[in-house]
N, C-alpha and C positions, 0 to 999 in steps of 0.2 A: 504494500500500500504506500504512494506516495504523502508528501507532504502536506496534501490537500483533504487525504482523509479519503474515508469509502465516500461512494456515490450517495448513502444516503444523510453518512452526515454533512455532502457538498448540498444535498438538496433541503437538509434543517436550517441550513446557516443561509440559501440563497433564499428563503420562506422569508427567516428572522430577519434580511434586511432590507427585502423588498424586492427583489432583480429579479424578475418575472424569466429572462431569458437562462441565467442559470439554473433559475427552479428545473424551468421544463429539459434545459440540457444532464442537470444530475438525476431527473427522473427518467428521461430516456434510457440512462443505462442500470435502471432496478428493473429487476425478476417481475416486481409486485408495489406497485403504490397504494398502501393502505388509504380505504375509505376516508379516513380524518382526513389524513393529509392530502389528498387530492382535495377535497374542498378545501383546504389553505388554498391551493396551487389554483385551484377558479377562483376565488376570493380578491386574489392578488392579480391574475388575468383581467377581470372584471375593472379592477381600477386602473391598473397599465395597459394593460391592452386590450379592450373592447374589441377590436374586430374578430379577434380568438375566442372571447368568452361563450358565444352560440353555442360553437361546436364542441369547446370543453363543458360545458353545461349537457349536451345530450350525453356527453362520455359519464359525466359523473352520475348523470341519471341511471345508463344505465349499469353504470356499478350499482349504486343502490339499488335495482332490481334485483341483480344478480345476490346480491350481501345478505339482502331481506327478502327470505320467503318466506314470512309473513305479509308482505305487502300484499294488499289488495290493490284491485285494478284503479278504483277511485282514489285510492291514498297514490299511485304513482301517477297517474292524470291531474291532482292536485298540486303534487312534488315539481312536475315539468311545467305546471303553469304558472308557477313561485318561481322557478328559475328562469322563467322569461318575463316577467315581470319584475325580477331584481336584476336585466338591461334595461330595463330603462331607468324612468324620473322618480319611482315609486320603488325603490328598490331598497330601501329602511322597511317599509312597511312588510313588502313581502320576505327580505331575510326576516323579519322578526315572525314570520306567520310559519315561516316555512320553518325555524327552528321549532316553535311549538309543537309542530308536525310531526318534530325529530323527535321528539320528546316524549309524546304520546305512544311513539315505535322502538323506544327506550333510548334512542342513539340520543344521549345526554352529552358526550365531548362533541361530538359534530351542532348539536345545538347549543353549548355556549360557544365555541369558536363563532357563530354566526351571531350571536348575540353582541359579542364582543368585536365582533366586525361593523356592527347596524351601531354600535354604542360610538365607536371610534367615527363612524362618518358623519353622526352629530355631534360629535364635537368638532370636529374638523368643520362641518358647518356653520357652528356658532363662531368658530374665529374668524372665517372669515366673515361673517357678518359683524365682526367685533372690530377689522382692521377696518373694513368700510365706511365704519363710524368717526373713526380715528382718523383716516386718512384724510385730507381738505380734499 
Protein backbone atom coordinates (compact mmCIF):
# COMPACT_ATOMS: atom_id res chain seq x y z
CA UNK A 1 0.00 0.00 0.00
CA UNK A 2 1.33 3.30 -0.83
CA UNK A 3 1.51 6.53 0.85
CA UNK A 4 -1.83 7.49 0.00
CA UNK A 5 -3.47 4.60 1.98
CA UNK A 6 -6.06 1.82 0.49
CA UNK A 7 -8.78 3.17 -1.83
CA UNK A 8 -11.15 3.33 0.73
CA UNK A 9 -9.45 5.26 3.06
CA UNK A 10 -8.59 7.67 -0.20
CA UNK A 11 -12.39 7.61 -0.69
CA UNK A 12 -13.06 8.60 3.49
CA UNK A 13 -10.66 11.47 3.21
CA UNK A 14 -11.91 12.73 -0.44
CA UNK A 15 -15.90 12.54 1.23
CA UNK A 16 -14.34 14.54 4.47
CA UNK A 17 -13.02 17.22 2.28
CA UNK A 18 -15.39 17.68 -0.24
CA UNK A 19 -13.46 16.68 -3.83
CA UNK A 20 -16.24 15.04 -5.46
CA UNK A 21 -13.65 13.89 -8.31
CA UNK A 22 -11.52 11.84 -5.85
CA UNK A 23 -14.40 10.41 -4.10
CA UNK A 24 -15.79 8.98 -7.25
CA UNK A 25 -11.86 8.13 -8.48
CA UNK A 26 -11.05 6.17 -5.00
CA UNK A 27 -14.54 4.51 -5.20
CA UNK A 28 -13.86 3.26 -8.61
CA UNK A 29 -11.21 1.20 -7.50
CA UNK A 30 -13.49 -0.62 -4.34
CA UNK A 31 -14.99 -4.24 -4.69
CA UNK A 32 -18.12 -2.66 -2.92
CA UNK A 33 -19.28 0.87 -1.88
CA UNK A 34 -21.28 0.45 1.18
CA UNK A 35 -24.83 1.85 1.11
CA UNK A 36 -23.98 4.82 3.69
CA UNK A 37 -21.24 5.90 1.81
CA UNK A 38 -22.48 6.01 -1.42
CA UNK A 39 -25.18 8.47 -0.28
CA UNK A 40 -22.19 10.71 1.17
CA UNK A 41 -20.76 10.30 -2.57
CA UNK A 42 -24.43 11.74 -4.04
CA UNK A 43 -24.64 14.04 -1.32
CA UNK A 44 -21.43 15.69 -2.35
CA UNK A 45 -22.36 15.07 -6.21
CA UNK A 46 -25.43 16.83 -5.77
CA UNK A 47 -23.70 20.09 -4.48
CA UNK A 48 -20.58 19.81 -6.83
CA UNK A 49 -21.76 18.43 -9.44
CA UNK A 50 -25.24 18.42 -10.53
CA UNK A 51 -25.03 17.24 -13.94
CA UNK A 52 -23.99 13.69 -12.29
CA UNK A 53 -26.22 13.74 -9.41
CA UNK A 54 -29.46 12.05 -11.97
CA UNK A 55 -27.69 9.30 -12.66
CA UNK A 56 -25.92 8.68 -9.37
CA UNK A 57 -29.25 9.07 -7.70
CA UNK A 58 -30.89 6.02 -9.97
CA UNK A 59 -27.45 4.17 -8.96
CA UNK A 60 -28.10 4.66 -5.38
CA UNK A 61 -31.76 3.80 -5.76
CA UNK A 62 -31.12 1.15 -6.93
CA UNK A 63 -28.68 -0.12 -4.26
CA UNK A 64 -31.24 0.60 -1.83
CA UNK A 65 -33.55 -1.90 -3.74
CA UNK A 66 -31.19 -4.40 -3.82
CA UNK A 67 -29.95 -3.79 0.22
CA UNK A 68 -33.69 -3.72 1.32
CA UNK A 69 -35.80 -6.47 0.63
CA UNK A 70 -38.16 -5.36 2.65
CA UNK A 71 -38.99 -2.46 0.55
CA UNK A 72 -42.03 -2.32 -0.85
CA UNK A 73 -43.00 -1.19 -4.25
CA UNK A 74 -44.53 2.20 -2.87
CA UNK A 75 -41.61 2.91 -0.29
CA UNK A 76 -39.00 2.69 -3.56
CA UNK A 77 -41.47 4.87 -5.87
CA UNK A 78 -41.43 7.21 -2.81
CA UNK A 79 -37.60 7.00 -2.26
CA UNK A 80 -36.99 7.84 -6.24
CA UNK A 81 -39.33 10.62 -6.03
CA UNK A 82 -37.22 12.32 -2.87
CA UNK A 83 -34.28 11.83 -4.83
CA UNK A 84 -35.52 13.91 -7.64
CA UNK A 85 -36.87 16.31 -5.83
CA UNK A 86 -33.74 16.81 -3.66
CA UNK A 87 -32.35 18.25 -7.67
CA UNK A 88 -33.98 20.77 -7.57
CA UNK A 89 -35.11 24.04 -5.35
CA UNK A 90 -36.95 21.97 -2.64
CA UNK A 91 -34.29 19.62 -1.94
CA UNK A 92 -34.08 20.41 2.28
CA UNK A 93 -37.54 19.57 2.20
CA UNK A 94 -37.23 16.33 0.55
CA UNK A 95 -33.65 15.17 2.20
CA UNK A 96 -35.46 15.65 5.23
CA UNK A 97 -38.63 13.42 4.03
CA UNK A 98 -36.61 11.17 2.54
CA UNK A 99 -34.57 10.56 5.80
CA UNK A 100 -37.72 9.89 7.75
CA UNK A 101 -38.30 7.38 5.15
CA UNK A 102 -34.97 5.86 6.02
CA UNK A 103 -35.94 5.62 9.26
CA UNK A 104 -39.03 4.08 9.33
CA UNK A 105 -36.89 1.01 7.20
CA UNK A 106 -34.41 1.23 10.00
CA UNK A 107 -31.55 2.67 7.91
CA UNK A 108 -30.83 5.22 10.92
CA UNK A 109 -26.97 6.28 9.72
CA UNK A 110 -28.03 6.97 6.04
CA UNK A 111 -30.89 9.06 7.73
CA UNK A 112 -28.95 11.36 9.86
CA UNK A 113 -26.18 11.67 7.32
CA UNK A 114 -29.11 13.40 5.35
CA UNK A 115 -30.30 15.12 8.12
CA UNK A 116 -27.07 16.40 8.72
CA UNK A 117 -26.64 17.36 5.20
CA UNK A 118 -30.56 19.36 4.82
CA UNK A 119 -29.11 20.85 8.56
CA UNK A 120 -25.69 22.20 6.96
CA UNK A 121 -27.52 23.69 3.65
CA UNK A 122 -29.57 25.84 6.07
CA UNK A 123 -27.07 27.18 7.59
CA UNK A 124 -25.09 27.68 4.60
CA UNK A 125 -28.27 29.55 3.64
CA UNK A 126 -28.61 31.62 6.53
CA UNK A 127 -25.20 33.11 5.93
CA UNK A 128 -25.52 33.85 3.08
CA UNK A 129 -28.50 35.67 3.72
CA UNK A 130 -26.60 37.04 6.71
CA UNK A 131 -23.46 38.52 4.36
CA UNK A 132 -26.31 40.02 2.03
CA UNK A 133 -27.32 42.17 4.84
CA UNK A 134 -23.84 43.20 5.78
CA UNK A 135 -22.68 43.69 2.46
CA UNK A 136 -23.65 47.67 1.17
Amino acid sequence: MGESGSPYARFRRAIERRQPTAALSAAAELQHVPLTDALELLLLLREHDADRYPRAALRWHGRLCRDVPSLSLAEAAAVLALLAAMGEQNDRAAALALAELLRELELDQPARILVRWADDRTRGVERNQHRRRIEP
